[in-house]
Structures are given as structure tokens and as C-alpha cells.
MIDOSE-1310 file (N, C-alpha, C; in nm, 2 decimals, decimal comma, always signed):
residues 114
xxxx	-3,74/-3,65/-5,55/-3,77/-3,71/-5,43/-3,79/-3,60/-5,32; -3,90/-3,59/-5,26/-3,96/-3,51/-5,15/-3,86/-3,57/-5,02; -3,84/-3,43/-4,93/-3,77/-3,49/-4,79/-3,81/-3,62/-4,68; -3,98/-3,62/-4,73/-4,02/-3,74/-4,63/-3,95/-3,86/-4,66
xxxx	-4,02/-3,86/-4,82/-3,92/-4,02/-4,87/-3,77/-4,02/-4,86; -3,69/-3,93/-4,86/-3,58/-3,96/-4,84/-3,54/-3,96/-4,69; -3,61/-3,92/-4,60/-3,58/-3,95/-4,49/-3,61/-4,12/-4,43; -3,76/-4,12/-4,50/-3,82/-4,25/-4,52/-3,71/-4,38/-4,56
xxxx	-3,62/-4,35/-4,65/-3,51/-4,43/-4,72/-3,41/-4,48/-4,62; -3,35/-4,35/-4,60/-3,24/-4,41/-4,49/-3,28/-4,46/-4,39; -3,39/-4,38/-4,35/-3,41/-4,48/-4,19/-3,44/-4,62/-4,25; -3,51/-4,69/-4,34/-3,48/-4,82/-4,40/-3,33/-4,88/-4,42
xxxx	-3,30/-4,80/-4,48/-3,15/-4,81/-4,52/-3,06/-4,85/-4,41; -3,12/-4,79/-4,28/-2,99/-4,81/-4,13/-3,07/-4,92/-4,07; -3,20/-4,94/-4,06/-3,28/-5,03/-4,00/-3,26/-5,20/-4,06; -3,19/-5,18/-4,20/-3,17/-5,29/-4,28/-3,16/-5,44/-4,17
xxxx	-3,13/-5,54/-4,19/-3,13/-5,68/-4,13/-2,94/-5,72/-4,21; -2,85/-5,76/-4,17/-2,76/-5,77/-4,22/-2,72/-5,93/-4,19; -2,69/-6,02/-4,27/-2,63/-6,19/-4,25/-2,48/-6,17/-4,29; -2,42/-6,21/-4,18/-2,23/-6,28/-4,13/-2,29/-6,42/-4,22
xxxx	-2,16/-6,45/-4,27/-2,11/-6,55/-4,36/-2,04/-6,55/-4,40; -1,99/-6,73/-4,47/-1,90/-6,76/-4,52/-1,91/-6,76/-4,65; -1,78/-6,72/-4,71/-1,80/-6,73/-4,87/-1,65/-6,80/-4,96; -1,69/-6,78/-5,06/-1,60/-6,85/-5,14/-1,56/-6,81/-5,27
xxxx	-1,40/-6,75/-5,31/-1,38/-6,76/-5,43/-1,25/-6,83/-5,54; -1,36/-6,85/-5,62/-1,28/-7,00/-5,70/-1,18/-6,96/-5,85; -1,15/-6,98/-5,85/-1,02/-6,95/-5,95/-1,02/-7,09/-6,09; -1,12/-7,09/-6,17/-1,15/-7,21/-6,23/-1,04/-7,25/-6,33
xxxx	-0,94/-7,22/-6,37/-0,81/-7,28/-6,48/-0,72/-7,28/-6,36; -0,68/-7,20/-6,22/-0,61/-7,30/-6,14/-0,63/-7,36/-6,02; -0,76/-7,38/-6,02/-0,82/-7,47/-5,95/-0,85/-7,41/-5,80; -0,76/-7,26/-5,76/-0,79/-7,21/-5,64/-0,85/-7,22/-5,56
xxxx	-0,88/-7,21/-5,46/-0,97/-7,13/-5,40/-0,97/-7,08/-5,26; -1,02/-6,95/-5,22/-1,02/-6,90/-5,11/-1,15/-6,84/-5,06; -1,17/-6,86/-4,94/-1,22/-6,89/-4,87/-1,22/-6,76/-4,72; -1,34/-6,75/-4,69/-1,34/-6,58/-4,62/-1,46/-6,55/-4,56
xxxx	-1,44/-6,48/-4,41/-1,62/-6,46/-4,35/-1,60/-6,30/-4,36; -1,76/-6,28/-4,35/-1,78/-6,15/-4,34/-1,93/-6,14/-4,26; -1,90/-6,01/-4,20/-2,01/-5,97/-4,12/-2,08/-5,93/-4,18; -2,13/-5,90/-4,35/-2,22/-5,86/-4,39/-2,20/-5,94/-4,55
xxxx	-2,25/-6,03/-4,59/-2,21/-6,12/-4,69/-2,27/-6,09/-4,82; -2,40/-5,95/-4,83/-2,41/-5,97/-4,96/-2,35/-5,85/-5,05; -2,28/-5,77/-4,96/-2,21/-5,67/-5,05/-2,05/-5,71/-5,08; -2,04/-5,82/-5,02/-1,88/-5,87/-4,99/-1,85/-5,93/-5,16
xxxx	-1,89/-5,99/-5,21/-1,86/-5,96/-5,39/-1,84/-5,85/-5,46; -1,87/-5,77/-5,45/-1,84/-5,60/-5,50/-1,70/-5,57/-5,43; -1,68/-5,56/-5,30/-1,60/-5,54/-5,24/-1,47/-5,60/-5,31; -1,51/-5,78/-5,29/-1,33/-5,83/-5,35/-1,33/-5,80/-5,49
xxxx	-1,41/-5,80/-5,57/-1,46/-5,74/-5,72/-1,33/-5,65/-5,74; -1,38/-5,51/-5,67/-1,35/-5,39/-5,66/-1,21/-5,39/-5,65; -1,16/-5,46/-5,51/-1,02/-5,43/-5,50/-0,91/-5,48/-5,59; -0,99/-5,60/-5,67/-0,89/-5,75/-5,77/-0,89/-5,67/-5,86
xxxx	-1,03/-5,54/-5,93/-0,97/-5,52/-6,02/-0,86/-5,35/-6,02; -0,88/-5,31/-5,93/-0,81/-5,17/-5,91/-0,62/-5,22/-5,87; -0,66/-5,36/-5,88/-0,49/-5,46/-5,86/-0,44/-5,44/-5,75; -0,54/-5,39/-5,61/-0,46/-5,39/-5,51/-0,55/-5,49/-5,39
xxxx	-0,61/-5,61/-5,44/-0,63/-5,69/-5,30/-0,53/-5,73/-5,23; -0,57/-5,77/-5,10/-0,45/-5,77/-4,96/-0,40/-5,90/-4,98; -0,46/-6,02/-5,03/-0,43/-6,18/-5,07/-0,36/-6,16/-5,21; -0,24/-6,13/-5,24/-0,14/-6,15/-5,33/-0,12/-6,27/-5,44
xxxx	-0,20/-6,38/-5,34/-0,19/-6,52/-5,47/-0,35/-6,51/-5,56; -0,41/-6,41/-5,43/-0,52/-6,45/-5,56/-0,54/-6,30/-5,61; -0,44/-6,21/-5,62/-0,46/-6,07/-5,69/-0,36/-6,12/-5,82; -0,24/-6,22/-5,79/-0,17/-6,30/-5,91/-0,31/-6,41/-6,01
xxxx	-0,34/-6,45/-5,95/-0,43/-6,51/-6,00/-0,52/-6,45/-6,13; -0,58/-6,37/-5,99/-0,69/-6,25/-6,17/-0,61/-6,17/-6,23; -0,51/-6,16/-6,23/-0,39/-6,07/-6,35/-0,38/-6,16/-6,46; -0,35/-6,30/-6,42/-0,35/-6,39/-6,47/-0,48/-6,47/-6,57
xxxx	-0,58/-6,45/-6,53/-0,69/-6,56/-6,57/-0,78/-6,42/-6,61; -0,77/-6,29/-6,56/-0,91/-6,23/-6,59/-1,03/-6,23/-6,50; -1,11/-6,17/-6,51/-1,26/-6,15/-6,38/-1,33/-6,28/-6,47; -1,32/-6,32/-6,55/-1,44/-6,41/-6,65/-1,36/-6,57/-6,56
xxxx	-1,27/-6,59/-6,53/-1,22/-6,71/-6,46/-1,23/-6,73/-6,35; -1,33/-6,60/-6,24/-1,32/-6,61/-6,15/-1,49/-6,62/-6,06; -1,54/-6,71/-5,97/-1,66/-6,73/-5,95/-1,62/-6,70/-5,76; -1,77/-6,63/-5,72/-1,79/-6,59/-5,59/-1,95/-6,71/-5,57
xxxx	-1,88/-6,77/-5,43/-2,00/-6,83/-5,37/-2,03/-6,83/-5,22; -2,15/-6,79/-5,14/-2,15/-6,79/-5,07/-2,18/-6,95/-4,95; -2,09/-6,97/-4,93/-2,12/-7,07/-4,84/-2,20/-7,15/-4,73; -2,23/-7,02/-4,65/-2,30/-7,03/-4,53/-2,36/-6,91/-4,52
xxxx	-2,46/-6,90/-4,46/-2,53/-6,77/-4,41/-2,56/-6,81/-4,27; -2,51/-6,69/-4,16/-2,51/-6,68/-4,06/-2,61/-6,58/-3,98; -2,70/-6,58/-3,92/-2,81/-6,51/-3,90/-2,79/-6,46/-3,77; -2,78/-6,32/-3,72/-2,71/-6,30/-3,62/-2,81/-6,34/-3,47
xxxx	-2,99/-6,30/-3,51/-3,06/-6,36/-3,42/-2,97/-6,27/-3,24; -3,01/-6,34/-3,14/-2,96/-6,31/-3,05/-2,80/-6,27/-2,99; -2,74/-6,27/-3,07/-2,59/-6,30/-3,04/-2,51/-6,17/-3,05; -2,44/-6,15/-2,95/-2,37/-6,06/-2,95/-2,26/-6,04/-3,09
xxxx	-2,20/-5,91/-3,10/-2,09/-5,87/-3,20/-1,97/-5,97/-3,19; -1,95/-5,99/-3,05/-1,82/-6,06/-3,06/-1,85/-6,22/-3,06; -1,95/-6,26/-3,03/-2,03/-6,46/-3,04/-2,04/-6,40/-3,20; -2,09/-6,33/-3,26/-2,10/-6,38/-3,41/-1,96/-6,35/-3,46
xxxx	-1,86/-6,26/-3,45/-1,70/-6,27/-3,52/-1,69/-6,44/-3,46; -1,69/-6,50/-3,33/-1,59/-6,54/-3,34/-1,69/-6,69/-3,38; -1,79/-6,72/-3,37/-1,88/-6,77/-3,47/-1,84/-6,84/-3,67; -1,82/-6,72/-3,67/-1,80/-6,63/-3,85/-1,62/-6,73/-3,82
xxxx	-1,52/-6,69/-3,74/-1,43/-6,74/-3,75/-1,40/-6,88/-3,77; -1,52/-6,97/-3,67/-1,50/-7,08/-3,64/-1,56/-7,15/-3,75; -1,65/-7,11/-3,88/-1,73/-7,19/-3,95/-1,63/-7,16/-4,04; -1,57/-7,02/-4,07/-1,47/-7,01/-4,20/-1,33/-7,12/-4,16
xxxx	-1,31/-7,12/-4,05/-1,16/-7,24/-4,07/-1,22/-7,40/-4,08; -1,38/-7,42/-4,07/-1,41/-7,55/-4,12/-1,40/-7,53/-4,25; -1,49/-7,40/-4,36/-1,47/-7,44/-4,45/-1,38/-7,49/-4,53; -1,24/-7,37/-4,44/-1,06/-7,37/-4,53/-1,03/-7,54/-4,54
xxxx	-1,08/-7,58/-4,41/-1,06/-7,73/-4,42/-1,08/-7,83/-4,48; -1,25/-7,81/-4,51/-1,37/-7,88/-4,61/-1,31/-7,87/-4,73; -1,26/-7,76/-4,79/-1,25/-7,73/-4,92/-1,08/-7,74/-4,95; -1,00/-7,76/-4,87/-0,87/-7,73/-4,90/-0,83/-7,62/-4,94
xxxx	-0,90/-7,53/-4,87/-0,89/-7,37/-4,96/-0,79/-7,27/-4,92; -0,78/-7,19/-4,91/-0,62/-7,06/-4,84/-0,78/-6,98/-4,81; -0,72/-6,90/-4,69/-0,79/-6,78/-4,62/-0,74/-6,71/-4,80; -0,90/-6,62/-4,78/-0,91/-6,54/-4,84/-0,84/-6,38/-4,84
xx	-0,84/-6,33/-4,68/-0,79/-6,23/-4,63/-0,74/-6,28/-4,51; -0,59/-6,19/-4,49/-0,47/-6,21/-4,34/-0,40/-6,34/-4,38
């Protein structure tokens, strides 16, 4: 790769469009589930992925959970997509906040993270 295109890349790369959302993960033999927003929703599966399996996520019932059941019992869904549009950093957190404690509710779910 020549320096243009790689310059070409990142400036794509930082120019990206990023969607806040709500998501969801389900724990299918014990019926779990937790529930969690993020400012950037489509790398947020890798992320909880990553840390369940290195055995150190910050949610302890559901890092018990995948010890328990395995990555094959466990499903990620995104619930909502939030499109940031006009809105400041802090109108979309606290936005991202207000739709994730509907879902905890909708679903009967536990926060995913805190």
C-alpha cells in the first residue's frame, strides 16, 4: 500500500459516521439477560466478547454465566440504533441512558455494565 491510500484510509477511518445504541445480551439455558448502551454499537460485541472471554468482564453475574454455559449459549442483540444527527455528546449519553433503563424495564433485564 502506497502512502496516498494509506493516508486515504485513515482519513476515512476518523471521518467514519458512528450510531449510540442499545443492546442486548442473552444467556439462553439461564434465561438472562443484560442489557447496555453504547456510544458506538457496532464494535460493542467484540468488546463484551473479548473481555467474557479473557474472564475479566466488570458484570460478575454474567462473567459467572459464560464460565458456566460457554460463548455457544450466549447471543448479542442490538436493540435500538441511535443516530446522533444534531445532538450534542452529552443529549446523546444521556439520551443512550434514558432508552437503556426502558429497555432494562421492557425486558426485565440487569444493566449490563455498573
Amino acid at each position: 500500500m502506497d502512502r496516498q491510500s494509506r493516508r486515504e484510509r485513515v482519513r476515512d477511518f476518523k471521518e467514519r459516521k458512528t450510531a449510540a445504541g442499545v443492546y442486548a445480551v442473552r444467556c439462553a439455558p439461564s434465561g438472562q439477560v443484560w442489557v447496555g448502551g453504547s456510544r458506538n454499537i457496532d464494535p460493542q460485541r467484540n468488546s463484551i466478547w473479548f473481555s467474557l472471554k479473557q474472564g475479566a468482564h466488570m458484570n460478575r453475574a454474567m462473567q459467572a454465566a459464560w464460565t458456566a454455559h460457554g460463548e455457544g449459549a450466549f447471543a448479542y442483540e442490538v436493540l435500538e440504533r441511535i443516530e446522533p444527527g444534531e445532538m450534542t455528546p452529552l443529549g446523546l449519553a444521556d439520551l443512550t441512558r434514558t432508552r437503556e433503563r426502558h429497555w432494562i424495564a421492557a425486558l426485565g433485564a440487569q444493566k449490563a455494565v455498573g
